[in-house]
Every structure is written in structure tokens, then in C-alpha cells.
C-alpha positions as CSV (number, residue, x, y, z in Angstrom):
1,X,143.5,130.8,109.7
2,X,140.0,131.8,108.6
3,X,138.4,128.9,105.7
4,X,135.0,130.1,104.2
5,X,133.5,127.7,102.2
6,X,130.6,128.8,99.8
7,X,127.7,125.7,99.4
8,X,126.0,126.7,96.4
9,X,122.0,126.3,96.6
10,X,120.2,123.4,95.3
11,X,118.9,123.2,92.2
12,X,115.5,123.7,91.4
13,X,115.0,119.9,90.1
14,X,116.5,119.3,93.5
15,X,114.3,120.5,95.6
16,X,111.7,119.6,93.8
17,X,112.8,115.5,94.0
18,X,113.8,116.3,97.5
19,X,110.5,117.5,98.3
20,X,108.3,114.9,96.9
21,X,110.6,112.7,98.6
22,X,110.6,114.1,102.4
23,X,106.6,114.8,101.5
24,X,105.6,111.3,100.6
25,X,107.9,109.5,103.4
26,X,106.4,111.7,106.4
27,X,102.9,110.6,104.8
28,X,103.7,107.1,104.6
29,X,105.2,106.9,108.2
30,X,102.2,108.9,110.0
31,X,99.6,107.4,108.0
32,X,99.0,104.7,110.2
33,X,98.8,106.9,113.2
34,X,96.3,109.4,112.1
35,X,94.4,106.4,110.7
36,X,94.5,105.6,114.4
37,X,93.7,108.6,115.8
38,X,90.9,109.2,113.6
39,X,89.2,105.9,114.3
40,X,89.4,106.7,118.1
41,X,87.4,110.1,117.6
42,X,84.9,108.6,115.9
43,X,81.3,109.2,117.4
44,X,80.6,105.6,116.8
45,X,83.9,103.9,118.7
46,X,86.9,102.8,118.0
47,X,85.7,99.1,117.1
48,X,82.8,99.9,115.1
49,X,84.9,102.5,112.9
50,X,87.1,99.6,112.1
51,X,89.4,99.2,114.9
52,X,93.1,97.9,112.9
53,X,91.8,96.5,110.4
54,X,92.5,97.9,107.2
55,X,94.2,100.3,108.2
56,X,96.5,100.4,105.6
57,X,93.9,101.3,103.0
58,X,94.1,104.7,101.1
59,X,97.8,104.8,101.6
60,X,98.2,104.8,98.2
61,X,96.1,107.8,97.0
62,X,97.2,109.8,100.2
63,X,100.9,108.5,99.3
64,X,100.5,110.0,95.6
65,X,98.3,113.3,96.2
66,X,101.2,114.6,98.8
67,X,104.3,113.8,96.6
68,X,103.1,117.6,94.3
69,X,102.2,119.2,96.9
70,X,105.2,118.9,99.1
71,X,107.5,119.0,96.1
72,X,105.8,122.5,95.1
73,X,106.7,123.9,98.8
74,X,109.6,122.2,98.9
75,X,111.2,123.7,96.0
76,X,109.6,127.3,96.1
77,X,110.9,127.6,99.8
78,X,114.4,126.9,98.5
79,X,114.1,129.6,95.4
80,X,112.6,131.9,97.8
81,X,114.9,131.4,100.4
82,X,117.6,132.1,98.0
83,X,116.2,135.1,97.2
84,X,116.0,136.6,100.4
85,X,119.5,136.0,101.2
């Protein structure tokens, strides 16, 4: 016995929630880490660019700026993706 089920696509509002939300939790949990990694490269060393401290700072404004932007892709990957189907 053959069951099909049809899963309709998200909505746009969705996607675009969905996005903002996937965006701004990947920046939040990597932030640290490319704080990190950024201090290490610096031509100065890794203590004199501020070593851990503060490294928390500007997790705000990096927090807010992705939220659009990921929401944006997010949501015209799903429209498109529907199209294409």
C-alpha cells in the first residue's frame, strides 16, 4: 500500500522568520570564534590585539545586521525553490 503525502511549502513570512532566526543564531554562536581567529592573525599578536578580553563586543550590531540579510536568502531560496520544482 503506496501513502503519498503532499507537505505544502512554507510561507513566505516563514521563511522569512525562519531565516532571520537560523541567520542570527549561527552569528551569535561563531562570533566568538572568529573574534578568536581574527585576534590570532593579527600582525601585532594575539595579546596585544586583545587576547579574550572583550571579546564579546560588537555582538550586538553583528547580531542585528545579519538577521535581513539571512532572512532575505532565506526566504527567496524557498520561493525560488518552489519555483523550480
Amino acid at each position: 500500500k503506496s501513502t503519498t503525502s503532499t507537505v505544502s511549502p512554507p510561507s513566505f513570512l516563514t521563511s522569512l522568520v525562519a531565516g532571520g532566526i537560523a541567520g542570527t543564531s549561527v552569528d551569535v554562536a561563531l562570533f566568538p570564534i572568529d573574534t578568536v581567529k581574527t585576534r590570532l592573525q593579527a600582525p601585532q599578536g594575539f595579546v596585544a590585539a586583545g587576547g579574550f578580553r572583550g571579546i564579546y563586543n560588537g555582538l550586538g550590531a553583528a547580531a542585528a545586521g545579519s538577521a535581513p540579510g539571512a532572512a532575505l536568502f532565506f526566504s527567496v531560496y524557498e520561493v525560488s525553490a518552489c519555483l523550480t520544482d
